[in-house]
C-alpha positions in Angstrom: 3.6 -10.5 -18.5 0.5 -9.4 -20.2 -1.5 -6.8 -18.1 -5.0 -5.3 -18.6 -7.3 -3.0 -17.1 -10.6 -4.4 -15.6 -13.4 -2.8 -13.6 -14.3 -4.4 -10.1 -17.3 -4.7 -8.4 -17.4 -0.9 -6.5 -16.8 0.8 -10.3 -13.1 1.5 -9.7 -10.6 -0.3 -12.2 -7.3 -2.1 -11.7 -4.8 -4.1 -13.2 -4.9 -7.8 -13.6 -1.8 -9.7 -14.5 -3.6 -12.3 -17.4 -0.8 -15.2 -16.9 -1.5 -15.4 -12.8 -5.0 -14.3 -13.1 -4.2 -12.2 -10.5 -5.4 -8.1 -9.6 -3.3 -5.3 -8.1 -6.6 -5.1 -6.2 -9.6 -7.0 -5.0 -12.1 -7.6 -7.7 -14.8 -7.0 -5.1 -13.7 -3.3 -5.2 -10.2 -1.7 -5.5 -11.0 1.5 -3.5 -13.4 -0.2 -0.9 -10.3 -2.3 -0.3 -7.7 0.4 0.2 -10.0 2.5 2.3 -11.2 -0.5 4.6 -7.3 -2.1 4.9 -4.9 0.6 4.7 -7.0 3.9 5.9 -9.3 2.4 8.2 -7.1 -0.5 10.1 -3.3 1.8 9.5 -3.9 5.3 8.9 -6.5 6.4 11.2 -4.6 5.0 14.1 -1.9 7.7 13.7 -3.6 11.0 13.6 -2.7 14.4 14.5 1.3 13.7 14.0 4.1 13.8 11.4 4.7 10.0 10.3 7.2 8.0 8.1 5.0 5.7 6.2 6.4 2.7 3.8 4.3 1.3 0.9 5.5 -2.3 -0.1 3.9 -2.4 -3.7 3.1 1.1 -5.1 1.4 0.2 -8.0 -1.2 2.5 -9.3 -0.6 4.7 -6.9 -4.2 3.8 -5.2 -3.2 3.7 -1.9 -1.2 7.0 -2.3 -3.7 9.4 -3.6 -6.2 8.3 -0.7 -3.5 8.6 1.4 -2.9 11.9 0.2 -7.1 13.0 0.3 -7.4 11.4 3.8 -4.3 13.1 6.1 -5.0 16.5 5.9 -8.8 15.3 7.7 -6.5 13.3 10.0 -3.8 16.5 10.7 -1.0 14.4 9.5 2.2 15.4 7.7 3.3 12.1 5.8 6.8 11.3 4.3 5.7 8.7 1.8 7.9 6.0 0.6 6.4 3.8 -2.8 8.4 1.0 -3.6 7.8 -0.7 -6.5 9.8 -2.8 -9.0 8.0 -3.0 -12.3 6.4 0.5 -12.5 2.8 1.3 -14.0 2.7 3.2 -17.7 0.8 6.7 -17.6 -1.3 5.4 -20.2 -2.4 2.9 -17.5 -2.8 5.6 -15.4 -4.8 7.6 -17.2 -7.3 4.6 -18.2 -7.8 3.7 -14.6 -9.6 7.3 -13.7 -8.8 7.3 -9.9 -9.7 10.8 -9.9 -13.1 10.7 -11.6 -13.7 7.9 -9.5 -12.9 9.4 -5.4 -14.5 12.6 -7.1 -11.4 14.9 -6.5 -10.8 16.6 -10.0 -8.9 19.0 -7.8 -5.9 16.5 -7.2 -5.7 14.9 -10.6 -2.2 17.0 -11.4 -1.0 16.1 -7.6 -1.8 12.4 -8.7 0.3 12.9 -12.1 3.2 13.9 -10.4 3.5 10.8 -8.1 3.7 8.9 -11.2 6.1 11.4 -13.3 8.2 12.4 -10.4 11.3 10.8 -10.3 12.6 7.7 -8.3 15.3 7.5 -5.8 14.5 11.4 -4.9 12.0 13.2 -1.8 9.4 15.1 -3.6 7.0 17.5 -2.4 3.4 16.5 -3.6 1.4 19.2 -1.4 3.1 20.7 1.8 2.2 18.3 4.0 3.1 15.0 1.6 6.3 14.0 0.4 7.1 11.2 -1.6 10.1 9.0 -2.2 9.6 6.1 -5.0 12.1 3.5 -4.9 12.5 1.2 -8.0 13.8 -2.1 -6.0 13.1 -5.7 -5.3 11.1 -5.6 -1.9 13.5 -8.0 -0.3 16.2 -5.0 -0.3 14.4 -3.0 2.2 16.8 -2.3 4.8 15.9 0.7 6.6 15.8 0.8 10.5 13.2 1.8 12.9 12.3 4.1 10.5 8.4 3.9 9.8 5.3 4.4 11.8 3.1 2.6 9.7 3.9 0.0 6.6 1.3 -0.6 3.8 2.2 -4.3 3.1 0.5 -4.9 -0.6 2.3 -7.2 -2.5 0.6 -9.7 -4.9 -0.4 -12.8 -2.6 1.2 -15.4 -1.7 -0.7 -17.6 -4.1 1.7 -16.4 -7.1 4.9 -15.3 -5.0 5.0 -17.1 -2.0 8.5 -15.6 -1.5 7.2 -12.5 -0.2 5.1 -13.6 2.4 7.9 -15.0 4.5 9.5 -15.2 7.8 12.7 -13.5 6.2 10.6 -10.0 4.2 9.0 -9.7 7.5 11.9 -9.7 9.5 12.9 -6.8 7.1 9.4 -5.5 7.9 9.7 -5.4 11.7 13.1 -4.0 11.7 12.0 -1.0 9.2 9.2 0.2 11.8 10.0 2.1 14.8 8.4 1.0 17.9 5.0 -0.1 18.3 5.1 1.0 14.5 1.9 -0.8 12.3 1.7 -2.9 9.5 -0.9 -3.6 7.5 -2.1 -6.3 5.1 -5.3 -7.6 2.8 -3.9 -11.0 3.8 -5.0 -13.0 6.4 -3.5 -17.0 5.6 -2.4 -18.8 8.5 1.2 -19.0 6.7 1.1 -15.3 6.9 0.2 -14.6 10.2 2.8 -17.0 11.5 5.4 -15.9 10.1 5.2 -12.4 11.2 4.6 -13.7 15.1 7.9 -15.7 14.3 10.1 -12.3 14.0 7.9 -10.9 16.6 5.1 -9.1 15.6 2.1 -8.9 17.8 -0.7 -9.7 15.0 -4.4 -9.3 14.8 -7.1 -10.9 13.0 -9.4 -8.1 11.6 -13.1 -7.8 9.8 -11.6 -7.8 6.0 -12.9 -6.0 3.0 -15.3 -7.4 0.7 -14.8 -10.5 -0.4 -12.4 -11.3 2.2 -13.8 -12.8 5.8 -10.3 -11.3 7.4 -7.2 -9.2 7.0 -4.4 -9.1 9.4 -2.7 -6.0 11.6 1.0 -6.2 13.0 2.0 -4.2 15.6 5.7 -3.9 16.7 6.0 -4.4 19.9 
């Protein structure tokens, strides 16, 4: 499928998918979205701690290199686990400017090695991140009690339904430890049902722009 890189509304750039008309992020601002869903409503919650944390849709690597800028303000040591099954170019890379962008120069060779590091294997980013990229379909998660806090950013349920079900959110609540998070940019009625049905206790949060509301899962 044909992808390009656009600019959305906050200056930051993603990737749109042509054929779905469809963005790895919100056009009303990539990093305004991953700061108000994943930071704000997941990450912020587990400070001062060493936490296993599980991104479903790596992507650019967005919500990874905030990640990274944000826990050592929050005391956290993170093992970071990206999966992804249709990896970004570093040509994309590059042309998205994350770095220019969040104004941290400092990190761009950090950021380069998330990309260039290889999959399947731990790798130390700084001493207090490590990162694990896993090249798989989402629906072959199967890890057990495992995370402290999931980053649930797959492309919506508009253009693949299939992973907003009751069945990748069963695979979802089993993966996070107790009283473990998830969150999500999502916030259909669909969605939130289905991830009471495996029994996640869910919330209905503010959302990001362009969004009225996002959803929060909690283990319980």
């Amino acid at each position: 499928m044909k992808r390009k890189i656009i600019r959305t509304a906050d200056g930051s750039k993603t990737i749109q998918i042509e054929d779905w008309d469809e963005q790895y992020h919100s056009k009303h601002g990539a990093v305004q979205e991953a700061y108000h869903v994943f930071i704000t409503h997941g990450l912020r919650l587990l400070a001062n701690r060493n936490i296993n944390l599980l991104e479903i849709g790596f992507g650019t690597g967005l919500n990874a290199l905030i990640t990274l800028l944000e826990a050592p303000k929050l005391n956290l040591g993170i093992d970071y686990v990206g999966i992804e099954a249709f990896p970004v170019s570093m040509d994309e890379v590059a042309e998205l400017g994350y770095c220019a962008q969040l104004d941290c120069a400092d990190k761009q060779a950090e950021f380069q090695k998330m990309h260039e590091t290889p999959w399947e294997e731990p790798f130390p980013i700084t001493d207090g991140f490590v990162l694990t990229k896993q090249k798989k379909d989402f629906l072959k998660v199967g890890d057990k009690n495992l995370f402290n806090l999931i980053y649930f950013d797959a492309f919506g349920a508009r253009v693949q339904p299939e992973l907003w079900t009751e069945e990748i959110f069963s695979k979802m609540y089993d993966a996070l430890q107790h009283q473990g998070i998830l969150v999500t940019y999502a916030a259909k009625g669909s969605v939130r049902r289905a991830m009471q049905a495996v029994g996640f206790a869910v919330e209905r949060l503010p959302g990001p722009p362009g969004k009225r509301e996002m959803l929060r899962a909690i283990k319980n």
